[in-house]
SELOVEX-435199 format. One record per residue (C-alpha): x, y, z; residue in three letters; residue number from 1. Coordinates in Angstrom, 1 decimal, padded with zeros to 4 digits. Example, Ala and Ser with C-alpha at 12.3 -4.5 7.8 and 13.67 -1.06 7.14 Angstrom:
BEGIN
<r><east>012.3</east><north>-004.5</north><up>007.8</up><residuo>Ala</residuo><num>1</num></r>
<r><east>013.7</east><north>-001.1</north><up>007.1</up><residuo>Ser</residuo><num>2</num></r>
This chain:
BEGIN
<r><east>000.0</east><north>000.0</north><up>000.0</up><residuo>Unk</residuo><num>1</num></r>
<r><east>001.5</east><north>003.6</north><up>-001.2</up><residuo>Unk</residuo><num>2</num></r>
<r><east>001.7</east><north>005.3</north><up>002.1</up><residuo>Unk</residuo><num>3</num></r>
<r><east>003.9</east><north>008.2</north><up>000.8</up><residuo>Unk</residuo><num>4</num></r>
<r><east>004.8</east><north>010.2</north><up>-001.9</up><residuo>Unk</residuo><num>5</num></r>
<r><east>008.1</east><north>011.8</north><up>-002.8</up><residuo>Unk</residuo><num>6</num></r>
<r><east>009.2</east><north>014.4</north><up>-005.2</up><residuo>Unk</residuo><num>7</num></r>
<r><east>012.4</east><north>015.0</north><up>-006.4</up><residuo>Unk</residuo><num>8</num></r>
<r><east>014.0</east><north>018.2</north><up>-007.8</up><residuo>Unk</residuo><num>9</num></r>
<r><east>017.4</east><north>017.8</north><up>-009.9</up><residuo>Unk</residuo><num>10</num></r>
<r><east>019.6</east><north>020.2</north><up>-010.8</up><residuo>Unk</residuo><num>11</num></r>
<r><east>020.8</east><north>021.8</north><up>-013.2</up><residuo>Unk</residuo><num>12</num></r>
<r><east>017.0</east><north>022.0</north><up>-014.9</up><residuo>Unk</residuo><num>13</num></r>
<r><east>017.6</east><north>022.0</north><up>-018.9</up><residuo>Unk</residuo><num>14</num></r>
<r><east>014.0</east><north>022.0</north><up>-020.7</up><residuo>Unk</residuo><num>15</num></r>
<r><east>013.9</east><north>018.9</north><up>-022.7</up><residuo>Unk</residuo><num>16</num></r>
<r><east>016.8</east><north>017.8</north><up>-021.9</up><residuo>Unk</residuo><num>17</num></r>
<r><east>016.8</east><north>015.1</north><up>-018.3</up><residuo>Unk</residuo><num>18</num></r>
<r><east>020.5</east><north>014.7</north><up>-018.4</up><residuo>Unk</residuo><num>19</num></r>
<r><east>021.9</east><north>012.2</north><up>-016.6</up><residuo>Unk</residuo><num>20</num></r>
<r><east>021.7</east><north>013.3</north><up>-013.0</up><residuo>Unk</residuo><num>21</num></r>
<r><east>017.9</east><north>013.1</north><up>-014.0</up><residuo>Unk</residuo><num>22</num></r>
<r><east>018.2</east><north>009.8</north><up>-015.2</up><residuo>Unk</residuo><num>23</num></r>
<r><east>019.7</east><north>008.8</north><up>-012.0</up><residuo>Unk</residuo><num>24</num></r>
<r><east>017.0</east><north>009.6</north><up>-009.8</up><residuo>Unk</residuo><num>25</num></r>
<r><east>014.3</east><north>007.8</north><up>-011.7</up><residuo>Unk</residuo><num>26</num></r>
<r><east>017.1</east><north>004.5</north><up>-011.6</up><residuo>Unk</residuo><num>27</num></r>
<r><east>017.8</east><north>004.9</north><up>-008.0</up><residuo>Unk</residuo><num>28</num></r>
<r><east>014.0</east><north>005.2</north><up>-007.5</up><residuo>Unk</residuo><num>29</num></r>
<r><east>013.1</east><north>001.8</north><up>-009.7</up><residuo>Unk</residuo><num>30</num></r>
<r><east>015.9</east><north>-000.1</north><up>-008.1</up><residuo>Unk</residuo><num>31</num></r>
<r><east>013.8</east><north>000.1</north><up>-004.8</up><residuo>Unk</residuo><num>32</num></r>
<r><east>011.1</east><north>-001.4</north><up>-006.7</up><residuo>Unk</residuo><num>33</num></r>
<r><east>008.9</east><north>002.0</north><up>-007.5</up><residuo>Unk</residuo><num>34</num></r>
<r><east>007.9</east><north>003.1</north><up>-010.4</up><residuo>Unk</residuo><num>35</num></r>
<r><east>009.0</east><north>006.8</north><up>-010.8</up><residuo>Unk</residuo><num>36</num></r>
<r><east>006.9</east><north>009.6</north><up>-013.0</up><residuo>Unk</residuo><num>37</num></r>
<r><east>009.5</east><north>011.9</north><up>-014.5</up><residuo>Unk</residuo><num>38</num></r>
<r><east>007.4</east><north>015.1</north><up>-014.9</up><residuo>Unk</residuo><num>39</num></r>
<r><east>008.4</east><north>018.7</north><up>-016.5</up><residuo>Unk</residuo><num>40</num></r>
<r><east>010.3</east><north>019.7</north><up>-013.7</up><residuo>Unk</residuo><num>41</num></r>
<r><east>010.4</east><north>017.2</north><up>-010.8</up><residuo>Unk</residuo><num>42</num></r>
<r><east>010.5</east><north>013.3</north><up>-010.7</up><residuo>Unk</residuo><num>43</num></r>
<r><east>007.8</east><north>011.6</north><up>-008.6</up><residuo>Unk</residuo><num>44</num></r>
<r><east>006.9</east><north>008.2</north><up>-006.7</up><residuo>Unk</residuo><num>45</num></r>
<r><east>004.6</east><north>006.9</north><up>-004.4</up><residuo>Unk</residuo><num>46</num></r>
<r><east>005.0</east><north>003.7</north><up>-002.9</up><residuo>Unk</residuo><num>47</num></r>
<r><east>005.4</east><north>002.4</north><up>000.8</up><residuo>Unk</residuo><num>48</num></r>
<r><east>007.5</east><north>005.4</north><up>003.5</up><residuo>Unk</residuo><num>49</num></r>
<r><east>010.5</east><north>002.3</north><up>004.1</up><residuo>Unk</residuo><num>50</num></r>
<r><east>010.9</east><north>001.7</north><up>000.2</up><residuo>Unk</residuo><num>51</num></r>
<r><east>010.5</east><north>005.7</north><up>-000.4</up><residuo>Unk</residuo><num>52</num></r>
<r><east>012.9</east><north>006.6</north><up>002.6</up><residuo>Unk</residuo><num>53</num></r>
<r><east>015.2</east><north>004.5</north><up>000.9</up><residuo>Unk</residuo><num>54</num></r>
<r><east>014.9</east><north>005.3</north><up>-002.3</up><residuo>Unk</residuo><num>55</num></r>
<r><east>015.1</east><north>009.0</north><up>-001.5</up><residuo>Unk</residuo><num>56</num></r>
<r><east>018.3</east><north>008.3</north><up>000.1</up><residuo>Unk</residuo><num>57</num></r>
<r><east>019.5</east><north>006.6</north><up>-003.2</up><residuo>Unk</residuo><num>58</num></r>
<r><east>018.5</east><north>009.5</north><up>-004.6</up><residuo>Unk</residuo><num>59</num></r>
<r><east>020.9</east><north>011.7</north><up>-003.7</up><residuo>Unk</residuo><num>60</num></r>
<r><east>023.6</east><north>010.0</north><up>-003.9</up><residuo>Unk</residuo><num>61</num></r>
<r><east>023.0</east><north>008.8</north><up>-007.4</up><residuo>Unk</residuo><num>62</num></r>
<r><east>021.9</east><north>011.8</north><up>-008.3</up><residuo>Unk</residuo><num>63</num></r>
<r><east>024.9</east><north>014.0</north><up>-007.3</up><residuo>Unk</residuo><num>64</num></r>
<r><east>027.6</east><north>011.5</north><up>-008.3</up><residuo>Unk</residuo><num>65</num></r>
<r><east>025.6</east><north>012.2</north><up>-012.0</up><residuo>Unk</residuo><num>66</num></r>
<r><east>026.4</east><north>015.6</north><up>-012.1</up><residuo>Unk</residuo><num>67</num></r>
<r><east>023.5</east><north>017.1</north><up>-010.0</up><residuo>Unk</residuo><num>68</num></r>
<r><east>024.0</east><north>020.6</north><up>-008.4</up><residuo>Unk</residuo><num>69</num></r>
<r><east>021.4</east><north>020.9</north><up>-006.2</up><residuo>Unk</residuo><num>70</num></r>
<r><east>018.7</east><north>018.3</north><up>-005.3</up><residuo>Unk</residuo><num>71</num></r>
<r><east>015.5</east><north>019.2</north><up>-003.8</up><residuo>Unk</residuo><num>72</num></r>
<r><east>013.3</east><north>016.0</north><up>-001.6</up><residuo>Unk</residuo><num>73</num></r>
<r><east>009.9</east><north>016.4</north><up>-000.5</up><residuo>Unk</residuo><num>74</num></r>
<r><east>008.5</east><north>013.6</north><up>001.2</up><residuo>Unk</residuo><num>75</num></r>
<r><east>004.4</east><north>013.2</north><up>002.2</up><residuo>Unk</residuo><num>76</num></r>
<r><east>002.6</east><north>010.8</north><up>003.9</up><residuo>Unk</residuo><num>77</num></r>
<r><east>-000.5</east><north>010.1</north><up>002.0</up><residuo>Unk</residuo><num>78</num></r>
């Protein structure tokens, strides 16, 4: 049962153009078994708060080892 929802903010933000620190956060989401919805300007998932906790902290490291500048992490219970 999806008990929370993250969203995830990458950057550097190039319209139409993910890049691969981008990339990396919807991998590092799917590897924890969640499906991730890359949207126009942030990534999101929703899924169970252990699997999202986790992927969140995959997130940022994946993301930042890819190139990301800043990284932005909001996570809701649902």
């Amino acid at each position: 049962m999806a008990d929370a929802h993250l969203e995830v903010l990458v950057e550097p933000f190039k319209e139409n153009d993910p890049g691969p620190h981008v990339l990396a956060v919807v991998a590092a989401i799917e590897a924890e078994g969640i499906d991730a919805d890359m949207g126009p300007f942030a990534t999101t998932a929703d899924g169970d708060l252990d699997a999202i906790t986790e992927a969140a902290a995959a997130v940022v490291r994946a993301s930042l080892d890819a190139g990301a500048t800043a990284i932005q992490l909001r996570i809701e219970r649902t």
